[in-house]
C-alpha positions in Angstrom: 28.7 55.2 -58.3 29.4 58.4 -55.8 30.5 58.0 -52.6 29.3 60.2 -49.4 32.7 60.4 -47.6 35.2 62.9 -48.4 38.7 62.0 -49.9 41.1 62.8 -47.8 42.9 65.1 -49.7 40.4 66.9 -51.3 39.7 70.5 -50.8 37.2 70.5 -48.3 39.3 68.5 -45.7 42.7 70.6 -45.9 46.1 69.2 -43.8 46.4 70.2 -40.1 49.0 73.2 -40.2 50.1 71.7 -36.9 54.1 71.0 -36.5 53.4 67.6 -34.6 51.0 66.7 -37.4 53.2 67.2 -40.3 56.1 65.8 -38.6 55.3 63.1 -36.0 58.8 62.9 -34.6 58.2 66.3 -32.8 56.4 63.9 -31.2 58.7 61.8 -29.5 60.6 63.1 -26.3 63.8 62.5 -28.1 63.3 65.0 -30.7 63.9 68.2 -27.9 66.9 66.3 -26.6 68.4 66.1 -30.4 67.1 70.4 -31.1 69.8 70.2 -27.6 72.7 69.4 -29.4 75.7 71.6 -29.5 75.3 73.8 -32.7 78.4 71.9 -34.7 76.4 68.9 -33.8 73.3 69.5 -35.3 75.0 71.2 -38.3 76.7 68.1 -39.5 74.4 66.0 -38.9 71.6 67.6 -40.7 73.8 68.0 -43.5 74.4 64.3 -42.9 70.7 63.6 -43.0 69.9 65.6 -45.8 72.3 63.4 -48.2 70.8 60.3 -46.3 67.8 61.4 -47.6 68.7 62.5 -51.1 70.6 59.2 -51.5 67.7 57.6 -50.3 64.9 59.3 -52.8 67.2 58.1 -55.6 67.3 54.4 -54.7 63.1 54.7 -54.5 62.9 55.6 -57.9 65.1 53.7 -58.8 63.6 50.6 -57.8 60.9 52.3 -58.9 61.6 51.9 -62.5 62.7 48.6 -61.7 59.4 47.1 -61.3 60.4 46.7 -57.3 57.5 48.5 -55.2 58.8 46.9 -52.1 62.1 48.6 -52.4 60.9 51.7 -53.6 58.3 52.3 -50.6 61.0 51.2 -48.2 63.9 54.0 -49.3 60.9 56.4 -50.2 60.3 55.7 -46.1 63.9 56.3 -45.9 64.0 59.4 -47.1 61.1 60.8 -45.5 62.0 60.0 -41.9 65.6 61.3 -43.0 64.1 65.1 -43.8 61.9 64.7 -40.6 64.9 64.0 -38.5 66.9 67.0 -40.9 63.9 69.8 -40.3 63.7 69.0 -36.5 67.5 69.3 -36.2 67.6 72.7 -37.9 65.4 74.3 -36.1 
């Protein structure tokens, strides 16, 4: 059985290079009023955000290997909105 409509992530359809795209928090008016945080600000708290989201990767595979997809999409969600918030407030 073939199908006419292209996978989305196949070679002929490549990901929009677009910052908004990849990160849909730039988004969001809030995202230029956090990049307008005092530099010691957004230092720590990308740092902060960045062990959120490491933290948070480890629990998704860990529940994971537990057998508990629920959990694991939910910190894997976790972890991705973390590094979104962390590579908005680094820049």
């Amino acid at each position: 059985m073939s199908s006419s409509v292209p996978s989305p992530f196949s070679e002929s359809n490549p990901r929009s290079t677009r910052p908004e795209v990849r990160n849909p928090l730039l988004r969001l008016p809030t995202a230029q009023r956090i990049r307008d945080l005092p530099d010691p600000v957004r230092q720590n708290l990308a740092q902060l955000l960045r062990e959120l989201a490491h933290d948070a990767r480890g629990r998704a595979e860990s529940s994971w290997r537990s057998n508990k997809a629920p959990m694991a999409a939910y910190w894997k969600a976790v972890s991705v909105y973390a590094m979104h918030l962390h590579r908005i407030i680094r820049r």
